[in-house]
C-alpha positions as CSV (number, residue, x, y, z in Angstrom):
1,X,0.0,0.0,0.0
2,X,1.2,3.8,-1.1
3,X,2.1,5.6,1.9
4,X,1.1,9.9,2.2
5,X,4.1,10.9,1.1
6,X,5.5,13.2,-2.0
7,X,6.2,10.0,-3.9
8,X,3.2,8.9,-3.8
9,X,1.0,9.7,-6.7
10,X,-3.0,9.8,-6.8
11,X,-3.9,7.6,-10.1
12,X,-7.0,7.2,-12.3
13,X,-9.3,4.6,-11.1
14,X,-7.8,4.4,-7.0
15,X,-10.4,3.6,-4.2
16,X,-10.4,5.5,-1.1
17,X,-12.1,5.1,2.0
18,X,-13.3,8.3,4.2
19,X,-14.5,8.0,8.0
20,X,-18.1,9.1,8.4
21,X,-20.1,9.3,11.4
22,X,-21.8,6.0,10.4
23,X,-18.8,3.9,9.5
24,X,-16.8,4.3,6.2
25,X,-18.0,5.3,3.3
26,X,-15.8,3.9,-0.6
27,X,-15.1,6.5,-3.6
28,X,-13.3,6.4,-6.9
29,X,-11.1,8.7,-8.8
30,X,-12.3,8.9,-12.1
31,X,-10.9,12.4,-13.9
32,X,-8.6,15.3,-13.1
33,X,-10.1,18.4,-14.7
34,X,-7.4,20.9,-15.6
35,X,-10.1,23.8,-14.2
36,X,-12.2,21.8,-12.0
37,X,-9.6,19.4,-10.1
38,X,-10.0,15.8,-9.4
39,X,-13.5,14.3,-9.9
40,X,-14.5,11.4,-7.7
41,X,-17.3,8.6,-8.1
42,X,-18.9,8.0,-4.6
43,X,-19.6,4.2,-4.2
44,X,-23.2,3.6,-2.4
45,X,-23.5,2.1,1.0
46,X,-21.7,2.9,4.3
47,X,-19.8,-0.1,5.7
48,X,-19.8,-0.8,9.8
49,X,-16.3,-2.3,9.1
50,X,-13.6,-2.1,6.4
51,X,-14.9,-3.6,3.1
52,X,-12.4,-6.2,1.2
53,X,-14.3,-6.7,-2.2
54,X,-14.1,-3.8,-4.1
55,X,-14.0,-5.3,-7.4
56,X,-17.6,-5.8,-6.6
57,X,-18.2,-1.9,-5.3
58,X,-16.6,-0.5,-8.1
59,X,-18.4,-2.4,-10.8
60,X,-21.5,-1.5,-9.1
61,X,-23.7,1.8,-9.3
62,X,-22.0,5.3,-8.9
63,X,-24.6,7.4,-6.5
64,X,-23.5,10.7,-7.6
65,X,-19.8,12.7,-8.9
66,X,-18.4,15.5,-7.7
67,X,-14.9,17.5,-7.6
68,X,-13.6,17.0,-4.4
69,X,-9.7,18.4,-3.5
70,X,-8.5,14.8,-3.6
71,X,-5.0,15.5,-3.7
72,X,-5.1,17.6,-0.7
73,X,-6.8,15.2,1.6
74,X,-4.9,12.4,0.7
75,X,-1.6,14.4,1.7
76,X,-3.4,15.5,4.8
77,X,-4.4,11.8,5.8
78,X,-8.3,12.9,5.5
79,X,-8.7,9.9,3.0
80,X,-6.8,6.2,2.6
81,X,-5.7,4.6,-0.3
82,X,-7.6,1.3,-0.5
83,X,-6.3,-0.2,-4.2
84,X,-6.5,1.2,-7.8
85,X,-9.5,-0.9,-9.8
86,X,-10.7,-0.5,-13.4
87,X,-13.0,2.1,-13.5
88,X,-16.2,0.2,-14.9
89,X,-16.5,0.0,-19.0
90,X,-20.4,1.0,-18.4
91,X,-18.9,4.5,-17.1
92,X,-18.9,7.6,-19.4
93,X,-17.5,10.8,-18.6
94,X,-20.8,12.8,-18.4
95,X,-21.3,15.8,-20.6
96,X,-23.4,17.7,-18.2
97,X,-23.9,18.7,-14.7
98,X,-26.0,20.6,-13.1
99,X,-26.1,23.5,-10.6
100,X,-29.3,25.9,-8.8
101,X,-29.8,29.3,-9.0
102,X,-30.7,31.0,-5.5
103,X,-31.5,34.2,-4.5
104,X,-29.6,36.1,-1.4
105,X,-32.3,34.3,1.0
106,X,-31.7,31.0,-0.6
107,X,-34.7,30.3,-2.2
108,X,-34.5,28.9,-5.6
109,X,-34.6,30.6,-9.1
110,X,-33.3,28.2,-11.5
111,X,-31.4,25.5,-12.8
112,X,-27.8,25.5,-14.1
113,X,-27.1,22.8,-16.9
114,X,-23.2,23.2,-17.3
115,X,-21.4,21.7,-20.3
116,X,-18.6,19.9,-18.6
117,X,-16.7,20.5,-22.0
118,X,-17.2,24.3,-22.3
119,X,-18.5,25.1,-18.9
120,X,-21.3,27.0,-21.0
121,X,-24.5,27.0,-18.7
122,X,-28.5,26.8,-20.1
123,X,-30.9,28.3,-17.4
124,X,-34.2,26.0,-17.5
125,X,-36.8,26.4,-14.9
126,X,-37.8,22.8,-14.6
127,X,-35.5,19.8,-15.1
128,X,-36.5,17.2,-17.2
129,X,-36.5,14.0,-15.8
130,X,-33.2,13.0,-17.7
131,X,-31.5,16.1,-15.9
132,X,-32.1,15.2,-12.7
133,X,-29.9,12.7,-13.1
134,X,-26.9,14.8,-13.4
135,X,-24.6,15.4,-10.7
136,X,-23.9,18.8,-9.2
137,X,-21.7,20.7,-10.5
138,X,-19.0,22.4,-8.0
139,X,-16.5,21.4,-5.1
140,X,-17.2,19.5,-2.0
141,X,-14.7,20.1,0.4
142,X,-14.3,16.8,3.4
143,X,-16.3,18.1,5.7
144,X,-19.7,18.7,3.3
145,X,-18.5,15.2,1.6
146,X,-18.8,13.6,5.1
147,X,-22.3,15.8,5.7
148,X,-23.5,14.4,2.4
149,X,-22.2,10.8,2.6
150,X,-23.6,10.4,6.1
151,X,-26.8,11.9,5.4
152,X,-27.3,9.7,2.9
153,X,-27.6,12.4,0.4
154,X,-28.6,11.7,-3.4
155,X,-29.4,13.2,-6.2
156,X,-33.2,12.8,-5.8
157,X,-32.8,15.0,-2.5
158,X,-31.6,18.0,-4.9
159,X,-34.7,18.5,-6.9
């Protein structure tokens, strides 16, 4: 296993495990955006104790993406390496995300479809049942990863 040090390099496709109030929780490096940063798969399910078959997990269903300063936590010990794994054949890069709109008391206005390509954004009022599939676009830092993994968080709760 990689140790945190400067020799140690974050690679396409590692698993990593992050503590949550629950137990741990699995995710999977997947892209490093030149603009964006690193861009992690989170694995569903939080595990009482470490899990050992993550062939399985990472061939499995991804419950949502997001950017997430990977790098940094890894150096800081936040995350561990678990192993690098294939990332599955059925995954594509997806072409869009999506963000809200909210006013200075929070409430919402609209919808943000961002082209991951050209980070052009479409304002729609309504998603369409396909869009609410996309993942949200920004940056999670560790501590709003762990609120979100431990809540259970999903993409259906963001509608």
């Amino acid at each position: 296993m990689r140790g945190n040090d400067n020799m140690s390099r974050v690679k396409i496709g590692d698993v990593f495990k992050i503590e949550v109030s629950q137990g741990k929780a699995y995710f999977q490096y997947i892209y490093n955006d030149e603009v964006c940063g690193e861009l992690i798969r989170i694995l569903p399910e939080i595990y009482d104790s470490d899990f050992d078959d993550f062939s399985r997990l990472v061939k499995g269903n991804t419950k949502y993406l997001i950017h997430f300063p990977l790098k940094a936590a890894y150096n800081r010990n936040i995350v561990s390496f678990i192993a690098n794994h294939d990332i599955p054949n059925s995954f594509s890069l997806p072409k869009y995300f999506r963000d809200d709109k909210r006013d200075k008391d929070g409430h919402l206005i609209a919808w943000q479809i961002v082209n991951y390509q050209t980070l052009q954004r479409e304002t729609v009022d309504q998603l369409t049942e396909e869009q609410k599939k996309l993942s949200q676009w920004g940056t999670w830092n560790d501590t709003l990863l762990i609120e979100r993994i431990s809540e259970d968080w999903t993409l259906d709760d963001w509608v």
